[in-house]
C-alpha positions in Angstrom: -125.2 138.8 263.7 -123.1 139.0 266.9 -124.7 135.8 268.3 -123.9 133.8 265.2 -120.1 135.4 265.0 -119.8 134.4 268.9 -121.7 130.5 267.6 -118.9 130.1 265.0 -116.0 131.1 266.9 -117.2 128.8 269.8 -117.5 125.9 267.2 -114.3 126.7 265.5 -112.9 126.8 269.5 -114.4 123.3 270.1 -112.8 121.8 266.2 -109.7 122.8 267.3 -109.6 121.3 271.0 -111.4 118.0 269.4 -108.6 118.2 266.9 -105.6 118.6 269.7 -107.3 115.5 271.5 -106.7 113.5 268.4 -103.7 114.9 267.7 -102.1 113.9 271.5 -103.6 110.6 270.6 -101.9 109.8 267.6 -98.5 110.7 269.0 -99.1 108.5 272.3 -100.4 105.4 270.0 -96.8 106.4 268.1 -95.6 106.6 271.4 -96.9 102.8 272.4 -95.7 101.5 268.9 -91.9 103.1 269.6 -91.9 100.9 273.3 -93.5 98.0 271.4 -90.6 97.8 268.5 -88.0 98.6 271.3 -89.1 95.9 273.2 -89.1 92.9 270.3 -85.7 94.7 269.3 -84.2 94.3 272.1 -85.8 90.6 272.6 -84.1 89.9 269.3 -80.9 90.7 270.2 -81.0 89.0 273.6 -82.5 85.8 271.2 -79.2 86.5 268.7 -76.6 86.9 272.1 -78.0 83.6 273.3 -77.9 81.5 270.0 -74.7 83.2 269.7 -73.0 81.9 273.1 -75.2 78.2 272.1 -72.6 78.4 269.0 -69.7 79.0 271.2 -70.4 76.4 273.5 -70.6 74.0 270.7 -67.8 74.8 269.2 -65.6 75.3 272.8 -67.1 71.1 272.7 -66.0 70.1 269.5 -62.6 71.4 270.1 -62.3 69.6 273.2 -63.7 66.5 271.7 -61.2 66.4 269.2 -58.2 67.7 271.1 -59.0 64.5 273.5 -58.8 62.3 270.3 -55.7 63.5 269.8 -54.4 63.4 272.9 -55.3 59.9 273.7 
């Protein structure tokens, strides 16, 4: 009887270990995911800062375009 009580709290021992192993797993794959969206978040707003000042630009040209028209 005391051997299999001492069997079954070693198992239940190993179960929960195994269990905290996955456990840590999950939140560091959670962890990797979080970096990963961070990453293409902030690659996307670099993307929209750049099309952004592109815009600019062209517009900065078209006014000087025209303002030479009417200039000269």
């Amino acid at each position: 009887m005391l051997n299999s009580t001492q069997q079954f709290h070693e198992q239940v021992a190993i179960q929960h270990s195994q269990q905290r192993r996955k456990n840590q797993q999950l939140r560091d794959n959670n962890l990797e995911v979080r970096k990963t969206e961070l990453l293409i978040e902030r690659y996307q707003q670099e993307e929209l800062l750049a099309e952004g000042r592109r815009e600019q630009r062209r517009q900065d040209e078209m006014a000087g375009i025209m303002l030479r028209r009417l200039q000269g």
